[in-house]
MARZA-244956 format. One record per residue (C-alpha): x, y, z. Coordinates in steps of 0.02 Angstrom, whole numbers, plus 50000, padded with zeros to 5 digits. Layout:
// residues N
XYZ
...
END
This chain:
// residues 326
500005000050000
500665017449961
501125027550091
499995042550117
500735062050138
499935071450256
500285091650244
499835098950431
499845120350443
500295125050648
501455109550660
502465118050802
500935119750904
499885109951028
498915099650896
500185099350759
501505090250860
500145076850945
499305074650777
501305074450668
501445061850799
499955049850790
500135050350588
502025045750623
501235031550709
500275026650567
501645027350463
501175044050374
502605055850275
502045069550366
502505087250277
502525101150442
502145117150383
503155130850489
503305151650473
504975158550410
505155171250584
506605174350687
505715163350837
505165145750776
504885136850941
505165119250918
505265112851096
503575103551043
504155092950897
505825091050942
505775071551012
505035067150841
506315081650753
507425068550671
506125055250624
506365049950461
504685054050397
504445070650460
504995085450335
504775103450401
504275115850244
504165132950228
502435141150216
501285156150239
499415157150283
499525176250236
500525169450055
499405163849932
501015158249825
501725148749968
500205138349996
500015134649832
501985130049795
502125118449952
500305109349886
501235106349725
502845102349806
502225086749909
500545081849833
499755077750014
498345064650010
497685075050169
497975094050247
497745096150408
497355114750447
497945120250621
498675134950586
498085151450679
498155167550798
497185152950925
497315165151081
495615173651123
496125187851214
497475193251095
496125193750947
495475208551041
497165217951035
497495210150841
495815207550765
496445213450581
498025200350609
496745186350679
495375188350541
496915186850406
497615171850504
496175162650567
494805166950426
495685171950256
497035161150283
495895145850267
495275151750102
496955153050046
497325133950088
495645128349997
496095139549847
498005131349826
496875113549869
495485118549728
496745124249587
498295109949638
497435095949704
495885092649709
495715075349776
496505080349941
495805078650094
495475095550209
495125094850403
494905113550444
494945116850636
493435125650702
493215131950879
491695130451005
492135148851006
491005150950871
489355144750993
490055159251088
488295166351157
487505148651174
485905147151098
485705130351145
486405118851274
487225105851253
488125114551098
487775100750935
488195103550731
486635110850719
486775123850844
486825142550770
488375150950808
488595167250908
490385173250924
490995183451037
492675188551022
493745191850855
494405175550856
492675166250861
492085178650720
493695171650613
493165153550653
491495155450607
492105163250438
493535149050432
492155133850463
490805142950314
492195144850186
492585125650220
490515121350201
490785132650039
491915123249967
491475104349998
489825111649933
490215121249774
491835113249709
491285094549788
492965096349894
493015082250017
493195095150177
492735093750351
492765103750491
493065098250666
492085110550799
493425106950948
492685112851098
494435115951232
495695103051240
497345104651343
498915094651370
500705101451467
500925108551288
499805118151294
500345139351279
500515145351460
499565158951408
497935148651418
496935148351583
497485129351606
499215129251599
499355147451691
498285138551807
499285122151833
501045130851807
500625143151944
500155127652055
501905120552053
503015135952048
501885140652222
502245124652277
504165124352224
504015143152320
504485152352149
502625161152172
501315168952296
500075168652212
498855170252039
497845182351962
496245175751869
494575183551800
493005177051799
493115158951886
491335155751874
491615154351686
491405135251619
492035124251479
492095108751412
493825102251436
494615088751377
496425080551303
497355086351160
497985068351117
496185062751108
495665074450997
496975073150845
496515056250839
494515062550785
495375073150657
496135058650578
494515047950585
493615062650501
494595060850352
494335042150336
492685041150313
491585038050161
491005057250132
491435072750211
490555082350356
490725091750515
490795083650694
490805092350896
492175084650962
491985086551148
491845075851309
490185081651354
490525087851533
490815106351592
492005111051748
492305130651795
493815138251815
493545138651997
493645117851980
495175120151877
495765127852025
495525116852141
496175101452057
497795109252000
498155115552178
497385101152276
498765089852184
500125098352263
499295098552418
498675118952419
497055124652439
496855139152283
495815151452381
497405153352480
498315158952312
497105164252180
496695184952164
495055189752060
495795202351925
494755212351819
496075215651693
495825198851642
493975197651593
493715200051421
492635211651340
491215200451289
491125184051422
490655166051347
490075159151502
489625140351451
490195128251337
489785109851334
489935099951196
488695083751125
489915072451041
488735059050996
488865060950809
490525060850822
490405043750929
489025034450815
489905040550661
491805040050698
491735028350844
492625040350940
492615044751131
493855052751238
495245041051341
495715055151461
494505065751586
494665079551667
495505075751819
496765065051727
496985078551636
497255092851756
498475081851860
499435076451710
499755093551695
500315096951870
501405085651857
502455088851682
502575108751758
503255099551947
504695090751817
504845104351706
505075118151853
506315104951941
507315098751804
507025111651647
506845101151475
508575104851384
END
């Protein structure tokens, strides 16, 4: 059987490297799109680095030419669309650079697909960002979408072009709604990790305490590792479509908390400091997830909950903050 080429945009970050490693697994030539910058990070994908079927290219979201040069360049029998400005509160302070990322950017990738080759398959990721102001609960494929920040707006722009184009130029193209997933590599920007980081440096003494916002806020959290694994499935179905992948629970920050802190044996209202500089212009309060299209269809369901999760977490920043990762 001939090997299949998989091209994945956003290789360097959270789901790039898990996914670039479960396709490595499957014995995939996986083609990782990366940014020509002065900063490539590529503490994420550097135990799988040297693998012999990994091959870092150069690319572009905001280059049409790129896209359409590396699409010609390795022929991938599936593209994997990570790539994005992913942090919320930053698309308030960059909305132009977010919407030309996270929206346009995706219509570029389609366009090199469309003209180059047109028998690939496209898994776009879309964001329960885009249920936003919930008009429905549990959030389902069917649920209208209500964004409320820049970055949800972009999603919801990024997941319609997609629909366009399976639609119009019979594209096979899916999008995956991915409602929050974590994982110790996850940005420590993110409420998680600042939360679980913050746990162990108090706990190692390097910190007094953390600032939060709004810890009443809830989400549907699960693992980052699960979750590549429905992107593959996606593309190996019969026909396209679009699936909520989520583990159908919701835990507040305020749980987070006291998980992440209870592991290293701290009580978080002893630590945590209610900041107003860090609630964002327009709250999404709830988001929970029903996956069960995703689990009739794909067979999928998460391995890892939430309190695996958290403490899996806790535990890579304890190691990291002891013994830094050279």
């Amino acid at each position: 059987m001939k090997q299949k080429t998989a091209l994945i945009t956003g290789v360097t970050g959270q789901d790039g490297s898990y996914l670039a490693e479960y396709l490595l697994s499957l014995d995939y030539k996986v083609i990782g799109m990366v940014r020509r910058t002065s900063t490539i990070n590529f503490d994420r994908i550097k135990h799988i680095q040297s693998h012999v079927n990994l091959e870092l290219a150069q690319g572009d979201l905001l280059d049409q030419s790129s896209m359409m040069e590396i699409v010609r360049e390795h022929q991938p029998d599936e593209v994997y669309n990570l790539a994005a400005q992913s942090f919320v509160p930053t698309s308030w302070t960059q909305p132009v650079l977010t919407g030309e990322f996270t929206a346009i950017g995706v219509t570029r990738l389609l366009e090199a697909i469309r003209h180059v080759k047109p028998d690939s398959r496209f898994y776009q990721a879309s964001s329960s960002e885009m249920f936003g102001k919930v008009q429905e609960v549990p959030q389902r494929e069917t649920t209208p979408f209500y964004p409320r920040s820049p970055y949800g707006v972009a999603k919801v722009y990024g997941h319609w072009i997609t629909v366009n184009y399976r639609e119009s130029y019979n594209l096979f193209a899916c999008s995956g709604i991915l409602f929050n997933h974590e994982s110790p590599r996850r940005g420590l920007e993110f409420v998680t990790h600042k939360v679980t980081h913050a746990a162990a440096k108090i706990k190692l003494g390097l910190q007094k305490e953390l600032h939060l916002g709004n810890l009443d806020s809830q989400r549907d959290w699960g693992f980052a590792g699960d979750y590549v694994r429905a992107m593959w499935l996606m593309l190996q179905q019969a026909k396209p479509d679009d699936y909520v992948i989520s583990t159908n629970e919701t835990h507040t920050v305020r749980e987070l908390c006291a998980v992440a802190f209870a592991r290293v044996g701290l009580n978080f209202e002893d630590h945590v400091v209610i900041d107003p500089k860090f609630q964002r212009p327009a709250e999404v309060d709830l988001l929970i997830g029903d996956p069960a299209k995703a689990g009739s269809i794909l067979g999928w369901e998460p391995q890892v909950h939430f309190r695996q999760l958290i403490e899996m977490m806790v535990d890579a920043d304890l190691a990291d903050l002891r013994e830094p990762r050279r």
